[in-house]
C-alpha positions in Angstrom: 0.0 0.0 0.0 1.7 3.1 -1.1 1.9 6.4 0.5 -0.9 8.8 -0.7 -2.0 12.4 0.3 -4.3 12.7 2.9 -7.8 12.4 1.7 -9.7 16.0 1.1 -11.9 16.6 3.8 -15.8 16.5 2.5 -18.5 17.8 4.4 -20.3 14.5 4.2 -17.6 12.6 5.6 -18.1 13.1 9.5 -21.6 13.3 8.8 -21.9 9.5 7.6 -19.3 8.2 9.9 -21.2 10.1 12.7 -24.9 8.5 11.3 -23.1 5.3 10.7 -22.5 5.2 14.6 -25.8 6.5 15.6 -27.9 4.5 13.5 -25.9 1.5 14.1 -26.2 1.6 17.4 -30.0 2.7 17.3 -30.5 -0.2 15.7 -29.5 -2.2 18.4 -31.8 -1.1 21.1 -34.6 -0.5 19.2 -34.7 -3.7 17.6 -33.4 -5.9 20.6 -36.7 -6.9 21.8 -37.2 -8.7 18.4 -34.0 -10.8 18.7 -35.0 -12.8 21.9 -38.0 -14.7 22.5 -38.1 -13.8 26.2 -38.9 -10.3 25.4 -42.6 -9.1 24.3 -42.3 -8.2 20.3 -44.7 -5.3 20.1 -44.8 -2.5 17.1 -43.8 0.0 19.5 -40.2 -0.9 19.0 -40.2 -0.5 15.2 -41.9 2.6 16.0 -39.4 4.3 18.1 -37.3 3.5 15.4 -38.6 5.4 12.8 -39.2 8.3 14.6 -35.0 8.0 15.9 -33.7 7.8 12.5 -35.0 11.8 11.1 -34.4 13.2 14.8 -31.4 11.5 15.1 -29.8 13.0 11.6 -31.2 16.8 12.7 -29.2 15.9 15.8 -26.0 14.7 13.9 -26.4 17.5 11.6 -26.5 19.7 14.5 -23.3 18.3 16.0 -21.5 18.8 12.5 -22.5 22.7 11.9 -21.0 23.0 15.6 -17.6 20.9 14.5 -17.5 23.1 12.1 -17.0 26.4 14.1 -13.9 24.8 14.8 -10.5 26.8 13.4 -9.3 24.0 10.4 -5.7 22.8 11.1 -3.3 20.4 8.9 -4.0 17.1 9.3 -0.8 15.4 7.2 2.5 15.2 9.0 5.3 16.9 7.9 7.5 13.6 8.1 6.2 10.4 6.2 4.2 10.1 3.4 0.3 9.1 4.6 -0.4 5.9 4.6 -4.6 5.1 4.9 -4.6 1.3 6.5 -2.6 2.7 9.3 -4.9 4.8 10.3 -7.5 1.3 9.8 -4.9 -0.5 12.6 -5.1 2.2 15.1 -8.9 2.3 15.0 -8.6 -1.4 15.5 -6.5 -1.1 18.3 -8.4 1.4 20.0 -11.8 -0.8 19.2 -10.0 -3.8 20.8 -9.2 -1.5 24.4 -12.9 -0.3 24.3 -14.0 -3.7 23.8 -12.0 -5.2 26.6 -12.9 -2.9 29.2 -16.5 -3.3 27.7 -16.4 -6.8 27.9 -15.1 -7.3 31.3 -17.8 -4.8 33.2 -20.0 -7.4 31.9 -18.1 -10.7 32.1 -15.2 -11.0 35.0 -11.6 -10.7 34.7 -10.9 -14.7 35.7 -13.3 -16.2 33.1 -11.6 -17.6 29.5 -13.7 -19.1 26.3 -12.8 -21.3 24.4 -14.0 -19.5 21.5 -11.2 -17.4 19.3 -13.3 -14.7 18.5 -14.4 -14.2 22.2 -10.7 -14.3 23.1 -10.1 -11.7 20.9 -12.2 -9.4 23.0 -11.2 -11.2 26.4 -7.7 -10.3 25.8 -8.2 -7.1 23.9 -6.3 -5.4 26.4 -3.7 -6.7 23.8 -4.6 -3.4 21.4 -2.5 -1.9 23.9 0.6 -3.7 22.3 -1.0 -2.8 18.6 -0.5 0.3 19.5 3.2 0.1 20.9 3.7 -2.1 17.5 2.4 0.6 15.2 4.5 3.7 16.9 7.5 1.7 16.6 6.6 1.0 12.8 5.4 4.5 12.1 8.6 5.9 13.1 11.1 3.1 12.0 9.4 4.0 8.6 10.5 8.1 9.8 13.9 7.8 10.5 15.1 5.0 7.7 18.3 6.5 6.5 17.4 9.9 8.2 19.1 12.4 11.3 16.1 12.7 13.4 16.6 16.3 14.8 16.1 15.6 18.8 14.7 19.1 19.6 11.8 19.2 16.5 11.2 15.7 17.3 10.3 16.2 20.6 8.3 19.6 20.3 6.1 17.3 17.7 5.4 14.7 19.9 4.6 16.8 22.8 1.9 18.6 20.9 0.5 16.0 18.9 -0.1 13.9 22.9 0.2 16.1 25.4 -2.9 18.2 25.3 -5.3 15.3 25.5 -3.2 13.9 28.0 -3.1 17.3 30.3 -7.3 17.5 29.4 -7.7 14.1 31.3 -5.2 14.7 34.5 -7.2 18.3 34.1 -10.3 16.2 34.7 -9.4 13.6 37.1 -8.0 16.7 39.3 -11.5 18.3 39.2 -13.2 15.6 40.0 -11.3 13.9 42.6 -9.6 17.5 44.1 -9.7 15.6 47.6 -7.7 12.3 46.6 -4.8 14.2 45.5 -2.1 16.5 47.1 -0.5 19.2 45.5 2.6 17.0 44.9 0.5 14.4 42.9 -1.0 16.9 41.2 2.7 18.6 40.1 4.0 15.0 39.5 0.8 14.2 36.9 2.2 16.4 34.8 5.0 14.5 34.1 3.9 11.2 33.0 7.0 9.7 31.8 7.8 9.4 35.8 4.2 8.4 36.7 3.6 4.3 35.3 3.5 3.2 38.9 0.3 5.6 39.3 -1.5 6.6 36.1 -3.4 3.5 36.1 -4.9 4.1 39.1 -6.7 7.4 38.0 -10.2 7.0 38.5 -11.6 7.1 34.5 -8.3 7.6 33.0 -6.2 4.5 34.0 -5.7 3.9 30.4 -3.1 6.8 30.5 -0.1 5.0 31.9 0.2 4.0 28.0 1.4 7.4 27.6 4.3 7.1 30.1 5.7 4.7 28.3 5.2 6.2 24.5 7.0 9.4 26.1 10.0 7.1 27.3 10.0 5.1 23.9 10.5 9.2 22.3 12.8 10.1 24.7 15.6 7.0 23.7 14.1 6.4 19.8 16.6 9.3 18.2 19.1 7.2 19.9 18.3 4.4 18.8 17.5 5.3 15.1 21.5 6.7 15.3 22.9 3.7 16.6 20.8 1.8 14.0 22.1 3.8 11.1 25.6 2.8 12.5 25.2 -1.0 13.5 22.4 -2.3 11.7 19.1 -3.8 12.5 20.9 -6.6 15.1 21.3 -3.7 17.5 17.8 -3.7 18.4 17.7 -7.7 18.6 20.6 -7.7 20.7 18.8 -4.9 22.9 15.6 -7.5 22.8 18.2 -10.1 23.5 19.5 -7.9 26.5 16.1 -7.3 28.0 14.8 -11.1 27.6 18.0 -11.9 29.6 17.3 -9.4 32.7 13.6 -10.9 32.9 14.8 -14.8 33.2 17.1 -13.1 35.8 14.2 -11.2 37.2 11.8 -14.3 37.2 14.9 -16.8 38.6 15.1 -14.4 41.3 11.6 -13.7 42.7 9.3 -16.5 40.8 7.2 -13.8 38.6 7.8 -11.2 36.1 4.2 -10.5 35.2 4.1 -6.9 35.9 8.0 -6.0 34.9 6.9 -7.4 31.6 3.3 -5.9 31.0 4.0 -2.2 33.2 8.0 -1.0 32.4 10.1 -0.8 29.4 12.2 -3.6 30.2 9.3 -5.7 28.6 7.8 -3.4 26.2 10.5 -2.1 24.4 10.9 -5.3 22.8 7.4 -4.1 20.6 8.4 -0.6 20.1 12.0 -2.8 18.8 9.6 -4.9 16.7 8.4 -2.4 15.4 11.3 -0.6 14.0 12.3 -4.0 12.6 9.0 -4.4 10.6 9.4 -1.2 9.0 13.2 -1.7 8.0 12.1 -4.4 6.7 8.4 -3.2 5.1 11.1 0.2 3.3 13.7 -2.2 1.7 11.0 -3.9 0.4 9.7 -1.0 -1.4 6.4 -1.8 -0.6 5.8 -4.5 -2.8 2.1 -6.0 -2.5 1.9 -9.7 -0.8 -0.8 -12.3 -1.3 -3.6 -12.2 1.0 -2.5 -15.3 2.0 -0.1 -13.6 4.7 -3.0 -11.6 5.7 -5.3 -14.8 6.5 -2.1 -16.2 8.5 -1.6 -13.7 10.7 -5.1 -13.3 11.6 -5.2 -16.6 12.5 -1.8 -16.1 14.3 -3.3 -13.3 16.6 -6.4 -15.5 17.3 -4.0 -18.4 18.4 -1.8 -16.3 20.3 -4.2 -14.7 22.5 -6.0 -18.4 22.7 -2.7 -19.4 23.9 -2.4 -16.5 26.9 -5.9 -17.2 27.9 -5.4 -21.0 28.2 -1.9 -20.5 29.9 -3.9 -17.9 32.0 -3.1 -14.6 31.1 -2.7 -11.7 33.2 -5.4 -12.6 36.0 -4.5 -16.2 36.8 -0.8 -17.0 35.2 1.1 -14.7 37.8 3.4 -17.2 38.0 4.7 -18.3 34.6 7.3 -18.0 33.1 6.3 -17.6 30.0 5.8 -13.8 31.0 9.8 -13.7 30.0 8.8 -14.1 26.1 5.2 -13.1 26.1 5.5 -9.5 25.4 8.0 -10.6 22.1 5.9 -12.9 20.8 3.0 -10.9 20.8 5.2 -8.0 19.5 5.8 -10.1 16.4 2.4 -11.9 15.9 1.0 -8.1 15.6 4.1 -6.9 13.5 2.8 -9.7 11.4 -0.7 -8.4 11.0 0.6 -5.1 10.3 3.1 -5.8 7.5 0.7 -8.1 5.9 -2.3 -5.8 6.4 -0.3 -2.5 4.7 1.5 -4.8 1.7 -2.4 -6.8 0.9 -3.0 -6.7 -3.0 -6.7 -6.6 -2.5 -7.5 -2.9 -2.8 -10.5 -1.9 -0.3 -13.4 -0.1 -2.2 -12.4 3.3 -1.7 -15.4 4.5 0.7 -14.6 2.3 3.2 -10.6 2.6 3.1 -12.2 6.6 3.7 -14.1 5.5 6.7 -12.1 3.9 8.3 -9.3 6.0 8.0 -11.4 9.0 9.5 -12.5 6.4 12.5 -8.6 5.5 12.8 -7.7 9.9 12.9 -10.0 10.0 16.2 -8.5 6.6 17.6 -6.0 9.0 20.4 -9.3 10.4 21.8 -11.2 7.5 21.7 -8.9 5.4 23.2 -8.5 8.5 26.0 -11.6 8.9 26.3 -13.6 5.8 25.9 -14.2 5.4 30.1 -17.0 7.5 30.0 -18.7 5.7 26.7 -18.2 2.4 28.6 -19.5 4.2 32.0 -22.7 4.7 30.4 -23.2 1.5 28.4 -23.2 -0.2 31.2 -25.2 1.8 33.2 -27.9 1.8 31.2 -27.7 -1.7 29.2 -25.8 -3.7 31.2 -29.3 -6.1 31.7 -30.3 -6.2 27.9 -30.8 -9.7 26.5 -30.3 -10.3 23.2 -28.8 -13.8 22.8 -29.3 -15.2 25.7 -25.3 -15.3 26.4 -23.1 -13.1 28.4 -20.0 -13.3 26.6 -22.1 -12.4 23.1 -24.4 -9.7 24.6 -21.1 -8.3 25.6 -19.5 -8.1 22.6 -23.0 -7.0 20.5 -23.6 -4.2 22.7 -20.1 -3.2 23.1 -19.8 -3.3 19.2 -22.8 -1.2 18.5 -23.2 0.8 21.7 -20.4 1.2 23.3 -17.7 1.5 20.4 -19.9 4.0 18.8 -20.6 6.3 21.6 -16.8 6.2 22.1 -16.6 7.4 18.4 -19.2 10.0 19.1 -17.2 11.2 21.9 -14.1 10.8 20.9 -14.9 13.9 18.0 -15.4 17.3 19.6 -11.8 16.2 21.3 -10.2 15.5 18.2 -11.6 18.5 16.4 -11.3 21.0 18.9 -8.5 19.8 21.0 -6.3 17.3 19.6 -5.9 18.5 16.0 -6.0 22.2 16.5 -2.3 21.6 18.0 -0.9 19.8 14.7 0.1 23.2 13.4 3.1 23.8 16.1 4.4 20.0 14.6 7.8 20.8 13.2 9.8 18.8 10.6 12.6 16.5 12.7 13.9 14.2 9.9 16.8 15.1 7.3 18.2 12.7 4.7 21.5 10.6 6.5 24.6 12.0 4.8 26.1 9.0 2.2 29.1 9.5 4.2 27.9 7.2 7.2 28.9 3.6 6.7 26.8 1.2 9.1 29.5 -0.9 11.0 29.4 -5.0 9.7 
């Protein structure tokens, strides 16, 4: 898939994406009753439903004319070419974190299914690493045979995170103003030196992710320098390096659950991985792969997580050791899905690939936001039959309630927040002089 301009912006773009997600999930609890014999199937369900869908286009309608009072800012980045199905993977990512935390206010934390599919959500705490996967690709695919200017580099990451980061610790700090002291509340500014107690902010746990994409930026010009000079083995002997302190780790104490899934000294191995799929993906050239590869590593996410949840996964396998490899295996498996994903010959009709890449631009706030979508799902559905199964109510509802009133959300943030900083994004990359030999 090669790079391509950032689509034009249409006016009816939002609007469908926005009625997609309203109708979608409109659908669902007007037409619930229907799908289960326990419930009493009277017209006055069908009925509410034709009065939603007009009201609820005036409604979206309304939303957009107010979206669009909104000062326009650049979208593209002034670093890499665009690249649509990357944008489809982050949405994906962010759907799979919604979904888990969905999932489990519905179904607890110890039970497993047998079924892959369920897995998928059961473990989707696992978009987490998607994400890590993908940032580590995105900017291994930035700094192949560049200088990364350290200064620029940071200035653009600061403003293109930051402000929806400092908008939820903004947040937490007004609602919570008597669980914090004015030391936590200096120190939550800082989240690079905060991974220990971002995920215990009340709605925003999520944001201990953000710790560790700031440390990843803080070392990655580094490492793209030492890359240039030594090759791709210096990041597998850094993986190398790190797999050796967890067996030490694990030897010592009998776990190394939490050094894996919480620090750097386990998931720096994906950002690594990441790097290394995009090396790879840019020497390439891009050149298009059979589907084939796609169907494999589909099926080799579904297996993978199938394996964590059998082995028993963060809740109940405390104790294994297979926590020293875990976080590299599913660092490949997902730089699998990526690779094959971006170089599939099958070319996506092109309003979808356009849909999905405008869900995949809002997947920061969604994925920051999402508590409060889940929050009110479950208040207010968290008893709605449909199939008469838990684990498959869960997942509808999260699907079409939940994941769209994240979407829903997850726009006034991105328009009138998160991409009204993108203009202060600098360019950080130069081409690397021919003069610099890589060591052999």
């Amino acid at each position: 898939m090669k790079a391509i301009p950032g689509y034009p912006a249409k006016k009816s773009d939002w609007f469908w994406c926005i009625m997609g997600c309203v109708w979608g999930a409109g659908l669902l609890v007007h037409v619930a009753p229907f799908l289960h014999w326990s419930h009493a199937r009277t017209p006055a369900a069908l009925i509410h439903w034709i009065v939603y869908l007009p009201l609820s286009a005036v409604a979206v309608l309304a939303f957009r004319a107010l979206l669009a009072l909104a000062p326009e800012a650049p979208n593209e980045s002034k670093n890499v070419g665009y690249i649509s199905r990357l944008d489809h993977l982050r949405f994906f990512a962010a759907i799979l974190v919604v979904m888990f935390h969905f999932y489990h206010g519905l179904v607890p934390l110890e039970d497993s299914s047998q079924n892959p599919l369920l897995t998928l959500f059961g473990e989707g705490s696992s978009g987490v690493d998607l994400f890590f996967v993908l940032s580590g690709f995105i900017f291994g695919l930035i700094g192949q045979g560049k200088i990364i200017h350290y200064g620029n580099f940071m200035l653009s990451r600061l403003v293109r995170v930051y402000p929806l980061y400092l908008l939820g610790i903004v947040i937490v700090m007004a609602a919570n103003r008597g669980r914090f002291t004015p030391l936590d509340f200096g120190l939550l500014f800082l989240p690079v030196l905060n991974l220990d107690y971002l995920p215990t902010l009340p709605g925003f746990g999520q944001l201990w992710t953000i710790g560790l994409e700031f440390q990843f930026y803080l070392i990655f010009p580094f490492l793209m320098a030492f890359v240039a000079r030594h090759g791709a083995r210096y990041l597998v002997g850094l993986m190398v390096l790190g797999l050796a302190v967890r067996g030490f780790y694990f030897s010592d104490v009998g776990t190394v659950r939490d050094i894996s899934q919480w620090s750097m000294l386990g998931r720096f191995d994906q950002f690594a991985i990441g790097i290394l799929a995009a090396t790879w993906y840019f020497r390439r050239g891009q050149r298009q792969t059979s589907p084939v590869h796609l169907g494999l590593a589909i099926m080799a996410v579904l297996a993978g997580l199938q394996w964590l949840a059998v082995w028993g996964g963060y809740q109940r396998g405390e104790k294994s050791s297979l926590w020293i490899i875990w976080d590299t295996v599913e660092g490949v498996m997902w730089a699998y899905l990526v690779v094959s994903y971006l170089t599939c010959r099958v070319e996506l009709p092109r309003w979808w690939d356009q849909l999905l890449s405008r869900l995949g631009q809002l997947s920061f706030s969604i994925y920051v936001f999402h508590s409060y979508a889940m929050y009110w799902a479950l208040k207010h559905f968290a008893s709605t039959v449909i199939t008469g199964s838990r684990e498959w109510d869960a997942v509808l509802l999260g699907l079409f309630i939940c994941v769209p009133l994240a979407v829903l959300i997850a726009l006034p943030s991105y328009h009138l927040i998160e991409k009204q900083f993108f203009v202060f994004r600098r360019k950080y990359v130069e081409p690397l002089p021919s003069s610099v030999s890589r060591e052999k």
